[in-house]
C-alpha positions in Angstrom: 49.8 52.1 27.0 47.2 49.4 26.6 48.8 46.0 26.2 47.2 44.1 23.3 47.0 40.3 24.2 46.9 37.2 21.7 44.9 34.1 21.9 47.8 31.5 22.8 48.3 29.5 19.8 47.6 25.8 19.7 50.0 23.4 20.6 49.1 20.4 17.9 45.9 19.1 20.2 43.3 21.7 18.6 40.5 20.2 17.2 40.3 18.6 13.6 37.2 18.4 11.3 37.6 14.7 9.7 38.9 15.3 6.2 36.8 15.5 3.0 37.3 11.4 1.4 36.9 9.8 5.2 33.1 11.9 5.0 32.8 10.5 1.9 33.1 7.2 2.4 31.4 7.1 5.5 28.0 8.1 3.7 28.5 5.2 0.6 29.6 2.3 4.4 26.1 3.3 5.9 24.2 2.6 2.9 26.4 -0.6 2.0 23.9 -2.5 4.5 20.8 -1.3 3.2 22.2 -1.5 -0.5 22.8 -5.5 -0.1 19.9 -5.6 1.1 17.9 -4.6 -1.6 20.2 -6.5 -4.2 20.0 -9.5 -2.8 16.0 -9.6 -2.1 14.8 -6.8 -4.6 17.0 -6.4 -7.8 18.2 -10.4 -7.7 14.1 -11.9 -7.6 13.2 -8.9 -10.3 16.2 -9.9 -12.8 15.4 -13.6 -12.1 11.6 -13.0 -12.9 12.0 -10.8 -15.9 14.1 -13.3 -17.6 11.8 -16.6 -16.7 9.5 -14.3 -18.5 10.9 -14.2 -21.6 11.5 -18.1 -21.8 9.7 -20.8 -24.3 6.6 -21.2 -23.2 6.8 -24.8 -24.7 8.9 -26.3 -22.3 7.9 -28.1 -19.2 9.3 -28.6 -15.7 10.2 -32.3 -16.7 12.1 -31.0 -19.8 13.2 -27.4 -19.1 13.0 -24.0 -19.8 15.3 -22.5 -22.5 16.1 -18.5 -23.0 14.2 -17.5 -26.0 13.3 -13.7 -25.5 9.7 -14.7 -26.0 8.1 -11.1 -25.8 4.7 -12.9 -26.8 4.9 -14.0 -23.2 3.5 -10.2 -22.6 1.1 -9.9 -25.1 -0.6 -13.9 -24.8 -1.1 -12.9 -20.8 -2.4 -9.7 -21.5 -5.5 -11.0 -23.8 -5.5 -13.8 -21.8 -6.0 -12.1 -18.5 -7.3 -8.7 -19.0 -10.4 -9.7 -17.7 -8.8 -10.7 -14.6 -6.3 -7.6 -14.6 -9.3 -5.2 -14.7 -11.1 -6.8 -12.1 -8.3 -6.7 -9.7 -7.7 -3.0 -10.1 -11.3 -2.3 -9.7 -11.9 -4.5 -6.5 -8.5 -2.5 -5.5 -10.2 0.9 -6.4 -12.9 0.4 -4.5 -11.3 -0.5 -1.3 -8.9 2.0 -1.4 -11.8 4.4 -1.5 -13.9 3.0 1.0 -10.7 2.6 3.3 -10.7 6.4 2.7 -13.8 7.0 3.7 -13.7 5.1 7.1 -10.0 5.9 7.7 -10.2 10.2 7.2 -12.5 10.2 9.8 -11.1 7.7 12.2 -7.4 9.1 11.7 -9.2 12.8 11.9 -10.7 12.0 15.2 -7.8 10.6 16.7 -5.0 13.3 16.1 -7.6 16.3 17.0 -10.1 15.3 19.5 -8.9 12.1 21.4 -6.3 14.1 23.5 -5.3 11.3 26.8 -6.8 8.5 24.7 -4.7 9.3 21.5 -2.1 6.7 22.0 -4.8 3.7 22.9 -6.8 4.5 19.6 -3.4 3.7 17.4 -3.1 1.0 19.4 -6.1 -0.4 18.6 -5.7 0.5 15.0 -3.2 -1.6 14.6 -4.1 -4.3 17.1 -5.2 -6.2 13.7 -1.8 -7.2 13.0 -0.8 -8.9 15.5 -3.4 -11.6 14.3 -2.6 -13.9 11.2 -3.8 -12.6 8.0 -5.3 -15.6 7.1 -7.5 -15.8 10.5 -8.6 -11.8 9.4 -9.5 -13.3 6.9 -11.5 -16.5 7.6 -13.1 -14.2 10.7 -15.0 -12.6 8.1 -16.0 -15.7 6.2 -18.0 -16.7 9.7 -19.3 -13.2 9.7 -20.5 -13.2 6.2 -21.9 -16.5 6.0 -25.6 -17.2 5.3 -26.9 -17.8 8.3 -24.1 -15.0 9.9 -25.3 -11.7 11.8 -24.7 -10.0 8.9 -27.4 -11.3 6.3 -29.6 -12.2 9.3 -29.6 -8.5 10.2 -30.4 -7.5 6.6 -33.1 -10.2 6.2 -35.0 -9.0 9.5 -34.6 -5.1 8.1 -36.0 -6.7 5.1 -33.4 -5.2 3.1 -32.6 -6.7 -0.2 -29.5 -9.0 -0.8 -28.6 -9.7 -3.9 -28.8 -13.6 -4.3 -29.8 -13.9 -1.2 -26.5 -13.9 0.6 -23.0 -11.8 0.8 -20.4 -14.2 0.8 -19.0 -15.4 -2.3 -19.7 -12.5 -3.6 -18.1 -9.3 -4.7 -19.1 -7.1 -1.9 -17.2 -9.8 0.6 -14.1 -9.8 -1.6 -14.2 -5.9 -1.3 -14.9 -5.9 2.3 -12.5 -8.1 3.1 -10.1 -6.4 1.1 -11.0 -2.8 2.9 -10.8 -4.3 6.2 -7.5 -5.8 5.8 -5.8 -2.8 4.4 -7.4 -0.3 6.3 -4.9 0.5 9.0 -2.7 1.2 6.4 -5.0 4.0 5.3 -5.2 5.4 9.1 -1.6 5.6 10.0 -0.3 7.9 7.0 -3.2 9.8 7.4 -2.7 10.5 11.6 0.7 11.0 11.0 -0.1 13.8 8.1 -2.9 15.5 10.2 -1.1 15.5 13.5 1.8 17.6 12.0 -1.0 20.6 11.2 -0.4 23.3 13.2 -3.8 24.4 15.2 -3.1 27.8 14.6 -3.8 27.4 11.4 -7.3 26.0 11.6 -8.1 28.4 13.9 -6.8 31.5 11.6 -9.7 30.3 9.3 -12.5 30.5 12.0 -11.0 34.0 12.9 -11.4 34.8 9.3 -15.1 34.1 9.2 -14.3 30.9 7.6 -17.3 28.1 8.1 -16.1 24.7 9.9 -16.3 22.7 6.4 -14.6 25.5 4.5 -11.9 25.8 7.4 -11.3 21.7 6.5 -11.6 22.1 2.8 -9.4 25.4 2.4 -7.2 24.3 5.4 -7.6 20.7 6.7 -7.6 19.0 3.7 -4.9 20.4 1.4 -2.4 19.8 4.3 -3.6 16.4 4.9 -2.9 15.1 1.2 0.8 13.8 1.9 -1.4 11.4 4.1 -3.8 10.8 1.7 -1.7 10.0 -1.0 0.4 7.8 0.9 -2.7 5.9 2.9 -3.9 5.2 -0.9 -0.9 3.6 -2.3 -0.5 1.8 0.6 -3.7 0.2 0.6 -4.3 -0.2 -3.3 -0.9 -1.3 -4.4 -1.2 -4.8 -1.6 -5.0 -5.2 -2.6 -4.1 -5.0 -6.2 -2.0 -8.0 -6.3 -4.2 -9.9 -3.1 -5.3 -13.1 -4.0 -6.4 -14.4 0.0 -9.7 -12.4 0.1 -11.0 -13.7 -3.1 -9.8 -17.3 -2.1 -11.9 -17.5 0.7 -14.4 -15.1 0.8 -15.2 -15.1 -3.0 -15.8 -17.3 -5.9 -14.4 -18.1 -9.4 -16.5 -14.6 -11.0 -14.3 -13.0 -8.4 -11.1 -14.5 -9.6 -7.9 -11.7 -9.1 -5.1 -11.5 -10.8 -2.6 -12.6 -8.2 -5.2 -16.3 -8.3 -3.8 -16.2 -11.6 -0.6 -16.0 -11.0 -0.6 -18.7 -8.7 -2.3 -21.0 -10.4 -0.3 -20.3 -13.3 3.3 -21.1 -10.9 1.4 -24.2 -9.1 1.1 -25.2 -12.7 4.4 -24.9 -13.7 3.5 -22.2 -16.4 6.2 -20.5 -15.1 7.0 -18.1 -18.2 3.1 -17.4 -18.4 3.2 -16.1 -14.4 6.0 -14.3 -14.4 5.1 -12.3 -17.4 1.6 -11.9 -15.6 3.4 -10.5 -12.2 5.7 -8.4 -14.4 3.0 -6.8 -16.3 1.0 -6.3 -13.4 4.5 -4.4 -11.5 4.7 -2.3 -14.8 1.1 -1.5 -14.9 0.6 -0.4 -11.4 3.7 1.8 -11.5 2.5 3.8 -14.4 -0.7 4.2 -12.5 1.8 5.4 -9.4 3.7 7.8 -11.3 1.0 9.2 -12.9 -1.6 9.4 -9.5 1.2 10.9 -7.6 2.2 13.7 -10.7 -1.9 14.3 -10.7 -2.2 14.9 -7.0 1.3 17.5 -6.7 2.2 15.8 -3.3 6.4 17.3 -3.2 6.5 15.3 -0.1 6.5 12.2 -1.8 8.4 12.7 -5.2 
């Protein structure tokens, strides 16, 4: 007769899954830190600037500021400024699109056909940063200038210039913006077209499938994470930029965020802070509905 044998049964030291509330509460201490966090430097500065805009706009700094709700604060800065406010999304447009035009080849090149050198070309990308923004900035005030490589280069093509120079000019406030914000245009987009599997692009080849329709078809649709991110990331900062129009542009190239600083060197503080809140407002409409347009799950 075959004898049947039983597992011996624990003795007390078996092991224990942790019970359901210590879980629990584990999940709501890790996000305590990062929840502070954002009270105390994100919801706190937000509360504090919604309600300076919505003081009198009559008082002064020697006198004070009193609570009055003023919602014409909103209106008075939006007939005020639109000029400004539509000039700063449209220097922001077109960076973010020229950005996207240098950096979708750039990041392209790097995650498919650098192979070894891979690793030095995002080095380089964002060897930018570890210079001031300011110096960026003023580097390309020296290469702009009249009697810089730039215009002497067009002038010996005898290509035409408007005015007869670049800086102080829109096209430096736009290049300066592009260049500055660039690597934040590459980096979402190598990160978005390195995870493509190879496989795939070369499924479309085997399918009779031209190189441009294998990137179009294939390519480009997987890449869009990348290239919705790279956008927002470059035109929500050049948006509100007010550096690259300070020194590389004039007063026809004043930005919104110049407004908004003169407005709080003033001591128009109701008047800037309903300027900075309609601009936050404005570009996260534009956010919401770019990201619903484009269908990118990955980042909704």
């Amino acid at each position: 007769m075959t004898a049947l044998t039983r597992a011996p049964r624990g003795n007390g030291a078996e092991h224990r899954t942790p019970s359901r509330g210590r879980r629990s509460w584990t999940g709501y201490l890790l996000l305590l830190p990062g929840a502070l966090w954002l009270a105390l430097f994100f919801a706190v500065p937000i509360g504090s600037l919604i309600s300076t805009s919505l003081y009198d706009p009559s008082g002064t700094l020697e006198t004070g500021y009193r609570m009055a709700f003023e919602l014409g604060n909103y209106t008075d800065a939006i007939r005020t400024y639109a000029t400004e406010i539509w000039r700063s999304l449209w220097y922001a447009g077109l960076a973010t699109v020229f950005a996207l035009l240098l950096g979708y080849p750039l990041a392209y090149a790097i995650a498919f056909k650098a192979g070894r050198w891979k690793n030095l070309l995002l080095v380089l990308v964002i060897a930018p940063f570890f210079t001031s923004f300011l110096i960026r900035t003023l580097s390309w005030k020296l290469i702009l200038a009249d009697n810089g490589v730039v215009v002497d280069t067009l002038n010996f093509l005898h290509l035409p210039i408007p005015n007869g120079r670049l800086l102080d000019t829109s096209v430096a406030v736009v290049t300066g913006l592009t260049y500055n914000f660039l690597p934040f245009m590459v980096l979402p987009l190598y990160a978005s077209l390195e995870k493509i599997d190879h496989r795939l692009i070369e499924a479309a080849g085997d399918l009779y499938a031209s190189p441009f329709q294998g990137f179009r078809k294939v390519t480009l649709p997987l890449s869009m994470p990348g290239v919705v991110a790279g956008t927002l990331l470059t035109f929500i900062p050049a948006a509100g930029d007010f550096i690259n129009k300070e020194l590389l542009g004039s007063p026809q190239q004043t930005m919104i965020g110049n407004r908004i600083q003169g407005l709080f060197e003033s001591g128009s503080y109701p008047a800037a802070a309903a300027l900075s809140v309609t601009l936050m407002v404005l570009i996260v409409v534009m956010v919401i509905a770019y990201i619903r347009r484009a269908g990118t799950e990955d980042l909704l």
